[in-house]
C-alpha positions as CSV (number, residue, x, y, z in Angstrom):
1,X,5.7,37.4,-11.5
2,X,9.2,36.6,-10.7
3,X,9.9,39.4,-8.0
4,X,12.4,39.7,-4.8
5,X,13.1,41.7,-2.3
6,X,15.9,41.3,0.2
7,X,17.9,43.1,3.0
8,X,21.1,42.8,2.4
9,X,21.7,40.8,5.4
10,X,18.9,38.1,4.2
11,X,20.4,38.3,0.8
12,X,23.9,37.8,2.2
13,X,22.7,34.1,4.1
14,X,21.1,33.1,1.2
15,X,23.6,33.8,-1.5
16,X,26.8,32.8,0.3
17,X,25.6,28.8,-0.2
18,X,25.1,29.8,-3.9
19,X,29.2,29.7,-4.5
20,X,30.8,30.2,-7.7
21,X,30.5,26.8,-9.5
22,X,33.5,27.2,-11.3
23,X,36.5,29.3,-11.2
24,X,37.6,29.3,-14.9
25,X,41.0,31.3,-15.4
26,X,40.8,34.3,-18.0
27,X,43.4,36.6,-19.8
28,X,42.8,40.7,-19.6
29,X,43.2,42.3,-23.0
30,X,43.8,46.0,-21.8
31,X,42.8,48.9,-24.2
32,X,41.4,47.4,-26.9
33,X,39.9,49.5,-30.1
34,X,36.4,48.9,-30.6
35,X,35.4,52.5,-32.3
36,X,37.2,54.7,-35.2
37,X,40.9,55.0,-34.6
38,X,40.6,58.7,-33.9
39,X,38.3,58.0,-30.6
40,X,40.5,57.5,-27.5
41,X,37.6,55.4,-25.8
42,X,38.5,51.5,-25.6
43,X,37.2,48.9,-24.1
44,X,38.7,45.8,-21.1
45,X,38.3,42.6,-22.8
46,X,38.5,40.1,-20.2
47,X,38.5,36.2,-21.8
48,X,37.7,32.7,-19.9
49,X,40.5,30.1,-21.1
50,X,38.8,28.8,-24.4
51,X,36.8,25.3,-24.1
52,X,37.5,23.9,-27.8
53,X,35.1,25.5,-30.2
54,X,32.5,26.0,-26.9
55,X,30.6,29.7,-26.9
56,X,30.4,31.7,-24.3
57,X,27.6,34.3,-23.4
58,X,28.6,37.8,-23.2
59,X,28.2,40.8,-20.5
60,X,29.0,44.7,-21.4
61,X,30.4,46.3,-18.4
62,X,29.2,50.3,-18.8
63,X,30.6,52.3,-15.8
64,X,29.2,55.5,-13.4
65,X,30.2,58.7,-13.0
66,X,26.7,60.9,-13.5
67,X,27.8,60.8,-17.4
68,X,31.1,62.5,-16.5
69,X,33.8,60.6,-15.1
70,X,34.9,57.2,-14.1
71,X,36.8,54.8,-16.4
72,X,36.2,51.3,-17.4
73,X,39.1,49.9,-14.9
74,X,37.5,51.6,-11.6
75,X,37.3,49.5,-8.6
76,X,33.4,48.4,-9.0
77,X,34.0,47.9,-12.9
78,X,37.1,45.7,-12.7
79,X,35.2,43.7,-9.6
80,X,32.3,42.9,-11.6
81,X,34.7,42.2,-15.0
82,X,36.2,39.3,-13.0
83,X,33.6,38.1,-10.8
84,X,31.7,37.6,-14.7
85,X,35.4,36.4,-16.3
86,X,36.2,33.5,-13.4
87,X,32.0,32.4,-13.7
88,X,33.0,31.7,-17.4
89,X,31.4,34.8,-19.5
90,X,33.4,36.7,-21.8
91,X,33.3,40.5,-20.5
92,X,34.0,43.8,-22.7
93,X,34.2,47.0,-20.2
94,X,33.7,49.8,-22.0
95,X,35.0,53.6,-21.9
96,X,32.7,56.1,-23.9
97,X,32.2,59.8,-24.4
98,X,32.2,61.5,-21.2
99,X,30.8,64.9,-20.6
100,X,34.2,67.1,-21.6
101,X,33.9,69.4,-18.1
102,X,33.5,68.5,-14.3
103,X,30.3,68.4,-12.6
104,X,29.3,71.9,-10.3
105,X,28.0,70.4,-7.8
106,X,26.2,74.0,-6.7
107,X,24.4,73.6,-9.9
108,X,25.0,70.8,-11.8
109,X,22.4,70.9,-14.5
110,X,23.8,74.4,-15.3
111,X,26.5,72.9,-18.0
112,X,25.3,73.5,-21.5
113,X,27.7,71.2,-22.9
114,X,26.4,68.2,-24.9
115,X,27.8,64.6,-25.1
116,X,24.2,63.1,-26.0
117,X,23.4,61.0,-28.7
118,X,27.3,59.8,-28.6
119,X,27.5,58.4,-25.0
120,X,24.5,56.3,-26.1
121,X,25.8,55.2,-29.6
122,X,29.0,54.1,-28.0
123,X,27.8,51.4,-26.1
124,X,25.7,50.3,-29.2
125,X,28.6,50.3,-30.6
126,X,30.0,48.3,-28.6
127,X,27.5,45.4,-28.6
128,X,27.9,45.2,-32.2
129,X,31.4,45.2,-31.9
130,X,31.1,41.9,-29.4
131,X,28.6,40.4,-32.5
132,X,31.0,41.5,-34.9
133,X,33.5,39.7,-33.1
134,X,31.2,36.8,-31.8
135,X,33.5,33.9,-33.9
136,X,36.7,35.5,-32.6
137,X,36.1,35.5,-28.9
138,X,33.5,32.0,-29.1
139,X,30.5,34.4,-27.8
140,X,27.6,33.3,-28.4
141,X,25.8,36.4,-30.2
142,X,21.8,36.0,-28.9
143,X,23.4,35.9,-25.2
144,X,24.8,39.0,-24.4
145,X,24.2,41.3,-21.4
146,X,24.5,44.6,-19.8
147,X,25.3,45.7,-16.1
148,X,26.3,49.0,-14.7
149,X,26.3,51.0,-11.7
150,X,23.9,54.6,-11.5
151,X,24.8,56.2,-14.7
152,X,25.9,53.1,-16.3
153,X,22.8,51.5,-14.6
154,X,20.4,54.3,-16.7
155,X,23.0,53.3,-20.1
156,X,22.5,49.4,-19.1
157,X,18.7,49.6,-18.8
158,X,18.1,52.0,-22.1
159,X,20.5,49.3,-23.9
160,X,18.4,46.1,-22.7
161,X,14.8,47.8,-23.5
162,X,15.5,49.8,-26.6
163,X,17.0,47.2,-28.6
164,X,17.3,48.0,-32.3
165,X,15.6,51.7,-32.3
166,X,16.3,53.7,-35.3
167,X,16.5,56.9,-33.4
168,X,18.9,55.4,-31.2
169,X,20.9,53.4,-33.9
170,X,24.9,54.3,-33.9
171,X,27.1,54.9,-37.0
172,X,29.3,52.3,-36.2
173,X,28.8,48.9,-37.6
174,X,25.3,49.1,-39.4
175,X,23.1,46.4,-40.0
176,X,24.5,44.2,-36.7
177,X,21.4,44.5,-33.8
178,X,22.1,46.2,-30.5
179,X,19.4,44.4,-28.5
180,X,20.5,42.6,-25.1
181,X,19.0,39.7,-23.4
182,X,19.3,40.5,-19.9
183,X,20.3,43.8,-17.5
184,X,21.8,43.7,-13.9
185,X,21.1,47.5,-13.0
186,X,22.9,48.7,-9.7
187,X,21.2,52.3,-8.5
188,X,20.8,53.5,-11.8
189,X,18.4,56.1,-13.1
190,X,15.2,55.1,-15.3
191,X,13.4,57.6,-15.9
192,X,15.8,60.5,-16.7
193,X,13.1,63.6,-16.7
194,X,13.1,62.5,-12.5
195,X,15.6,65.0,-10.4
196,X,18.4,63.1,-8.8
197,X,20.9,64.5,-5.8
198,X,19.8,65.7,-2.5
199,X,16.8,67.9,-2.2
200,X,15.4,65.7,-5.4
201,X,12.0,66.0,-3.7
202,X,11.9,70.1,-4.4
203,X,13.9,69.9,-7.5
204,X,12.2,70.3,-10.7
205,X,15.5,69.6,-13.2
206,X,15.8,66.4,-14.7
207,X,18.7,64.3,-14.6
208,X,19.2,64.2,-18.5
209,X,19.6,68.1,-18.6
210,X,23.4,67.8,-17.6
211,X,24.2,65.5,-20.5
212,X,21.5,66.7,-22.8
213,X,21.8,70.5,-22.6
214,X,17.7,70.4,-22.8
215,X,15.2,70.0,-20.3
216,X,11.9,67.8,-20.9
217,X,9.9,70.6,-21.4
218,X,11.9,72.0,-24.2
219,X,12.1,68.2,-25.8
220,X,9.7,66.0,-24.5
221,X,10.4,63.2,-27.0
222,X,14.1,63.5,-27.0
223,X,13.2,62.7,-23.0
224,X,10.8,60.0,-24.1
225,X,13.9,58.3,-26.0
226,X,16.5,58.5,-24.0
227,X,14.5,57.0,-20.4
228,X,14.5,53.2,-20.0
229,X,10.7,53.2,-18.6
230,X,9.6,54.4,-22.4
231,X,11.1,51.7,-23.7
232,X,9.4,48.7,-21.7
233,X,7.5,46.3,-23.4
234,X,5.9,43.0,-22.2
235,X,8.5,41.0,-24.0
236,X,11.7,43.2,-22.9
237,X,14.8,42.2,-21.4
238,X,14.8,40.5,-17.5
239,X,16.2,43.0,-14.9
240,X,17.9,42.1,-11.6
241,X,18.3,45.3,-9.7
242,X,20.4,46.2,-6.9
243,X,19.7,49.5,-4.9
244,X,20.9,51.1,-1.3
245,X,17.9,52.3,1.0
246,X,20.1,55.5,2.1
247,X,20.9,56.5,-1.4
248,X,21.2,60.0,-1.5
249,X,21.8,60.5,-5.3
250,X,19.7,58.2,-7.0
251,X,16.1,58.2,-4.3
252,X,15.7,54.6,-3.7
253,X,12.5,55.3,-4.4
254,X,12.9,55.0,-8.2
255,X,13.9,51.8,-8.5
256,X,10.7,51.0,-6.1
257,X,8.6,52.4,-8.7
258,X,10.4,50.8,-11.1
259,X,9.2,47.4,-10.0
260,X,5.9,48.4,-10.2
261,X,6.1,49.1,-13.7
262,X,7.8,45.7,-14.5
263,X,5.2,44.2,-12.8
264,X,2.8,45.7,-14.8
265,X,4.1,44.5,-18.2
266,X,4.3,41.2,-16.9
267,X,8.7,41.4,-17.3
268,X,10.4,38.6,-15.0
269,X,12.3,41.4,-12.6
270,X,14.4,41.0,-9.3
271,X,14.8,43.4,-7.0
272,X,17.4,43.4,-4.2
273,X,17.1,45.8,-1.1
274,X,20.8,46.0,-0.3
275,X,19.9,47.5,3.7
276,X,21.6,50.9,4.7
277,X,23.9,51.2,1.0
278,X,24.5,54.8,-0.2
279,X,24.6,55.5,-3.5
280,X,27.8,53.5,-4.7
281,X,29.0,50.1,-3.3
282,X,31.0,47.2,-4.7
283,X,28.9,43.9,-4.9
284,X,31.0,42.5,-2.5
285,X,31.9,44.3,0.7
286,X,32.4,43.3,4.3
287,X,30.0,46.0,5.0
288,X,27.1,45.6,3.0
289,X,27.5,42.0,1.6
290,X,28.2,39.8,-0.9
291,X,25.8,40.0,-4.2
292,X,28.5,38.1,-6.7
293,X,26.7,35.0,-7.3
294,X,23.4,36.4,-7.4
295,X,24.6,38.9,-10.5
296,X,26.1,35.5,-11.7
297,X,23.4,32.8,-11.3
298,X,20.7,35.9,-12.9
299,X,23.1,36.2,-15.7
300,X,23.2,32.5,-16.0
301,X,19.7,31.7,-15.8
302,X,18.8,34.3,-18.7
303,X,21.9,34.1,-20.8
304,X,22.5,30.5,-20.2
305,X,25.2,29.0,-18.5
306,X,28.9,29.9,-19.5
């Protein structure tokens, strides 16, 4: 089974000889509409400088912010947009319903506010919209990925295992599949009934109740639908994944566990021990190193080249 685990000093030496291949210049189209006019949520499409009639794969760029905040343009988001842009993919990065109030940090989970199923039907949505638009933008429609960092990283993973799910099917677009070929999950959550935040280890609230406004125990199935693991099947998407041993929102444990699981099914799975990370970090830093062309050449070797 294809599996790896680095330090991020190891990964560091062995990436930096991996260098971009290419550099290919790309345009930014800022704000663009890819739900009903009366949703304020757009998406960053960011376009390689066309090759003839040549198709490109696609990546969907689905930002953090514990289901909450954040914006499609935020430092990590626009790094990752152009580090996939100059390798040659097309890249949409995507804004979607955010929880409408800020999070209590004394109690979190307490908010009975609801933003669930639309946060998850807007980044259907927007993998239809990139099919939709697969002639207009030379994508090449059975090569499109996800990536996202800890919130986005839970949206990325349920997007790349639960493919074309009825219960999970948007209004937007019907008949176009949302299934993705491939997932690059930085720290994200995937199993959303497991606490997250410090003190995780006595906590008995799941994640999902701040975005859900239900616990597992009230909807065990809604919980069943809406976390990644449920979704794994032998034939599901590859995952590269990305996680800080001093994470102290999302336990580094998870994404350990999460291996195991891969390996079970028999899914091809990287895993990338990025050595004294928090929770958040850019994929390239001076201080914990330089993961660019690994997210590239994984992307690559699933999609197929740019």
């Amino acid at each position: 089974m294809n599996q790896a685990i680095f330090g991020g000093l190891f990964s560091l030496a062995l990436f930096v000889t991996c260098a971009f291949a290419q550099d290919v210049p790309f345009t930014v189209d800022r704000d663009v509409s890819y739900l009903p006019e009366n949703r304020a949520e757009k998406l960053d499409l960011y376009l390689p400088e066309a090759k003839g009639d040549t198709r490109r794969p696609a990546v969907l760029v689905i930002h953090g912010g514990g289901w909450r905040v954040s914006d499609k343009a935020a430092n990590r988001e626009t790094q990752i947009a152009e580090t996939l842009a100059k390798a040659g993919f097309v890249v949409a990065s995507i804004n979607y319903m955010m929880h409408p109030n800020p999070i209590d940090k004394k109690d979190w989970a307490s908010d009975k506010a609801v933003v669930y199923p639309r946060n998850v039907w807007d980044c259907k949505a927007a993998i239809r919209w990139l099919r939709l638009n697969a002639d207009k933008y030379h994508i090449r429609p059975d090569a499109i990925g996800t990536i996202g960092g800890s919130a986005g990283g839970h949206l990325s993973m349920l997007m790349a295992w639960s493919g074309d799910e009825k219960e999970l099917d948007p209004p937007e677009y019907p008949g176009i599949s949302t299934k993705v070929q491939a997932v690059v999950n930085l720290y994200g959550v995937p199993d959303v009934r497991r606490p997250i935040g410090k003190g995780w280890e006595h906590s008995k609230t799941a994640c999902g109740k701040g975005w859900t406004g239900r616990s597992p125990e009230e909807d065990p199935s809604l919980y069943s639908l809406i976390s990644p693991v449920d979704h794994l099947k032998s034939n599901s998407s590859p995952i590269l994944t990305l996680h800080g041993n001093k994470d102290e929102t999302v336990p580094y444990v998870y994404s350990v566990d999460l291996q195991s699981l891969l390996e079970a099914k028999g899914i091809r799975h990287e895993f990338i021990t990025v050595e004294g990370a928090p929770h958040t970090f850019m994929i390239q830093s001076q201080k914990f190193g330089d993961y660019r062309a690994k997210i590239v050449s994984f992307f690559s070797d699933v999609l197929g080249k740019p």
